[in-house]
N, C-alpha and C positions, 0 to 999 in steps of 0.2 A: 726551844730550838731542837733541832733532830738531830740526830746521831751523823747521817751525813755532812749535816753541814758544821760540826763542830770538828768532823774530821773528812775536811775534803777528802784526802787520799783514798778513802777505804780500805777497805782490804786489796793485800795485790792479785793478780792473776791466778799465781800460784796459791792463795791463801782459798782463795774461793773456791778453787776446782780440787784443796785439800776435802773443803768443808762440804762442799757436794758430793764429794766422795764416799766420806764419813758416812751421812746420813741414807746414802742408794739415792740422790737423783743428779737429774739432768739440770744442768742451765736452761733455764727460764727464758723464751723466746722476746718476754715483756713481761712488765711488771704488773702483771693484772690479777683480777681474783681468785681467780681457778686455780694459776699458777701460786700464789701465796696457800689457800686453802692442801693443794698437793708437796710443798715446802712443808708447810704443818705437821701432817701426817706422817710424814716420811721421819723429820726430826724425832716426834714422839714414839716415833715405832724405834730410831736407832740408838737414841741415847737416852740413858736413865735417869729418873732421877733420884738422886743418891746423896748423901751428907759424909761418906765413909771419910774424907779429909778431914773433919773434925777430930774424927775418933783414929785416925791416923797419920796425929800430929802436924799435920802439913797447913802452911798455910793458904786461906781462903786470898785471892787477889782481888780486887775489880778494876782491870785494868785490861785491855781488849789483847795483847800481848800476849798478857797468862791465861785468858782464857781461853783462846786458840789453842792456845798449849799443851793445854791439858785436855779438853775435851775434842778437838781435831788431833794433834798429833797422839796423845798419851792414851787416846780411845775410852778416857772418863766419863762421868756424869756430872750432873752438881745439883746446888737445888737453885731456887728461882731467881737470884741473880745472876748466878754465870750463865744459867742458859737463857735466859730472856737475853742477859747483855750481850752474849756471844750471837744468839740468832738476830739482833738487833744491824747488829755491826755487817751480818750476812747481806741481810734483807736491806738494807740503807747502800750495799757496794751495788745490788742487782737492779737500786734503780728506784726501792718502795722510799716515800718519805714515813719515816719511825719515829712513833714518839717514847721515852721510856714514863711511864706511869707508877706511882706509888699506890699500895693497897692496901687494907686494913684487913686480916682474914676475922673471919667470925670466929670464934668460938659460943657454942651455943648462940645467943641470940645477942650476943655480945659483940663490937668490933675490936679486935685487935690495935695496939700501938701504932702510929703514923709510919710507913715506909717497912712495914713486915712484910709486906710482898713486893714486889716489882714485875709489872704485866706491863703490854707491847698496845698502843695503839698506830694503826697500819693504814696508810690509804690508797685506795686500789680502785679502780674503775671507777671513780668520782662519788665512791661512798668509801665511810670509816670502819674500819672494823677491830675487834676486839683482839688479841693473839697470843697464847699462852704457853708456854710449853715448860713454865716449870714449877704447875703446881700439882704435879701428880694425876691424881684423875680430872680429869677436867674434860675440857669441849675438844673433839678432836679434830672440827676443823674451827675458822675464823668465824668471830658472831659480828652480827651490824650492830655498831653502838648505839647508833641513832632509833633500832626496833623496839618497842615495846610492847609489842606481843609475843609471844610464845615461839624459841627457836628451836625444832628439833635435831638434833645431834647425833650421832650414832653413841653419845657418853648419855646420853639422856636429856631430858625439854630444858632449855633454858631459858631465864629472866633474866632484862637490864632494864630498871626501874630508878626513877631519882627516889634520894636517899630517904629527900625532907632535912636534909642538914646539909646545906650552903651549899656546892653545887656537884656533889658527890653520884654516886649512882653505885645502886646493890645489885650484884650479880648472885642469882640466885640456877640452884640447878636440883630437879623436881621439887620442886620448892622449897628448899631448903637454903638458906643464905650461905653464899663460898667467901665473899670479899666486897667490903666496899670499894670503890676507884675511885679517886682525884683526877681529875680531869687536866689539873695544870701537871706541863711536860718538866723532867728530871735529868740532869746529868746524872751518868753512871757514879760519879764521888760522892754526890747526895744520899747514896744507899750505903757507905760506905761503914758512917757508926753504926746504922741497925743490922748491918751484916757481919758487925765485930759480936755487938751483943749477943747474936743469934746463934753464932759459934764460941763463943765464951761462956756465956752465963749459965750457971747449975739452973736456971728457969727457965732456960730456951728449952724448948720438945727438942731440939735437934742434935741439942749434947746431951740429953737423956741417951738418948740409946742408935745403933744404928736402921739405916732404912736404903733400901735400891730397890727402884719397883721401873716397871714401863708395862705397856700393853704387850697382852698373848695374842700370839697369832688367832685363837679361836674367838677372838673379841673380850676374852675378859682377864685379868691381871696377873701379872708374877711379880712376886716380892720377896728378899729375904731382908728380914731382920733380927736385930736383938736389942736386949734393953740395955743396963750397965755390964763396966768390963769384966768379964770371967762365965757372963750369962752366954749359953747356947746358942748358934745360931738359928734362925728357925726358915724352911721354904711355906711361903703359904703363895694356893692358887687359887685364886676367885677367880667362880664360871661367868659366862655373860650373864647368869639369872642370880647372881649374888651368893651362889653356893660357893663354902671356901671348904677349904685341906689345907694341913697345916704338919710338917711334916720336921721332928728336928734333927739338924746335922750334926756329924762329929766335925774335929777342925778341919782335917783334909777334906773331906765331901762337902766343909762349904767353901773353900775357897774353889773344888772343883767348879761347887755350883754361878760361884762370883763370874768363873770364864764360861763356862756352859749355858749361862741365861742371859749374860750379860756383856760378852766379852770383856768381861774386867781380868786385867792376869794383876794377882796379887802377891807378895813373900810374906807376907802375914794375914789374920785376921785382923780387923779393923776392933781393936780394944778398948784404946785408950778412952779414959775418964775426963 
């Protein structure tokens, strides 16, 4: 079941012309591809994605509510449940039918635990497409699910190839495995234990240490992190050709950097353990 039809209402008037705001666009004349593909872009150019709630005590919600809340009104980020769930809740008021999808990220050649990701599938002009915007580098605009050959991206070629394991399919990007998808659709509550563990557990990567990245204007990335609390914060820029600098702050010059890269306004460093 889709997001709009679990919650007729959608977002109000005022919610969506927040969230368009938010991101620099227009309301959508119709719900079609091009307009989805430029929704895309524009989300991934204005919000980061960022884990700094874990490590600044705050609790994570899934709950359309708090996610407004924070990443519309409080001008946050999150990582790949609030912002899939939040642009889900968008994309299902302007019209797209959404479905929430659970993922398995690869490590190495490995899949991840059931429901460690959550990615958007979107249907627009009488095809399906892929839609992502919160796993960091990724495809910047929507892929066709249904393609399997080679999509190019301005992030780089991507694959959507079945898995060979029940009715799955591996999204791969220069060839290199990002996530398997499940094809069967999720309530937002569904992700809710593996989005506890992923902010609790000393084994999640995401309470290791902190992360706020989004795309540079020049086409290639800006990130500040650090690893556990008392560690430096560090700015690293990767060029479009993969060349990085890496640059570290004192405390002041990185919360300066939190509102200067990021519009994040901060009163602390994001610490905690």
């Amino acid at each position: 079941m889709d997001e709009l039809a679990k919650n007729p209402e959608g977002l109000t008037a005022a919610q969506v012309a927040a969230y368009l705001d938010r991101i620099g666009a227009e309301r959508p004349g119709r719900a079609g591809a091009a307009e989805l593909a430029r929704l895309q872009e524009a989300h991934l150019d204005a919000v980061p994605f960022e884990n700094l709630s874990i490590h600044l005590g705050e609790p994570v919600v899934l709950e359309p509510a708090a996610l407004l809340e924070k990443i519309v009104d409080r001008r946050r980020g999150g990582f790949c449940y609030e912002l899939n769930g939040a642009f889900a809740a968008l994309l299902s008021t302007l019209g797209y039918r959404v479905d929430l999808l659970a993922a398995r990220v690869f490590d190495g050649a490995k899949p991840g635990p059931p429901f460690d990701h959550l990615a958007l599938r979107v249907a627009a002009d009488g095809r399906t497409w892929l839609v992502d915007v919160g796993f960091g580098r990724f495809a910047r605009r929507p892929l066709l699910l249904d393609e399997r050959g080679e999509q190019r991206d301005p992030a780089g070629v991507f694959t959507i190839l079945p898995s060979g394991t029940a009715d799955d399919l591996d999204v791969t990007l220069d060839g290199e495995p990002q996530y398997r998808l499940e094809r069967r659709p999720h309530p937002l509550a569904d992700f809710v234990p593996t989005c506890w563990w992923q902010t609790t557990s000393p084994d999640s990567p995401f309470a290791r240490g902190t992360t706020c990245s989004r795309p540079a204007p020049d086409g290639g990335r800006i990130t500040l992190t650090g690893a556990r609390a008392g560690d430096s914060t560090r700015l690293l820029r990767t060029a479009p050709d993969g060349t990085r600098t890496e640059e570290v702050l004192a405390p002041d010059a990185a919360l300066a950097a939190y509102h200067t890269h990021f519009g994040i306004t901060l009163d602390r460093l994001p610490t905690a353990p």
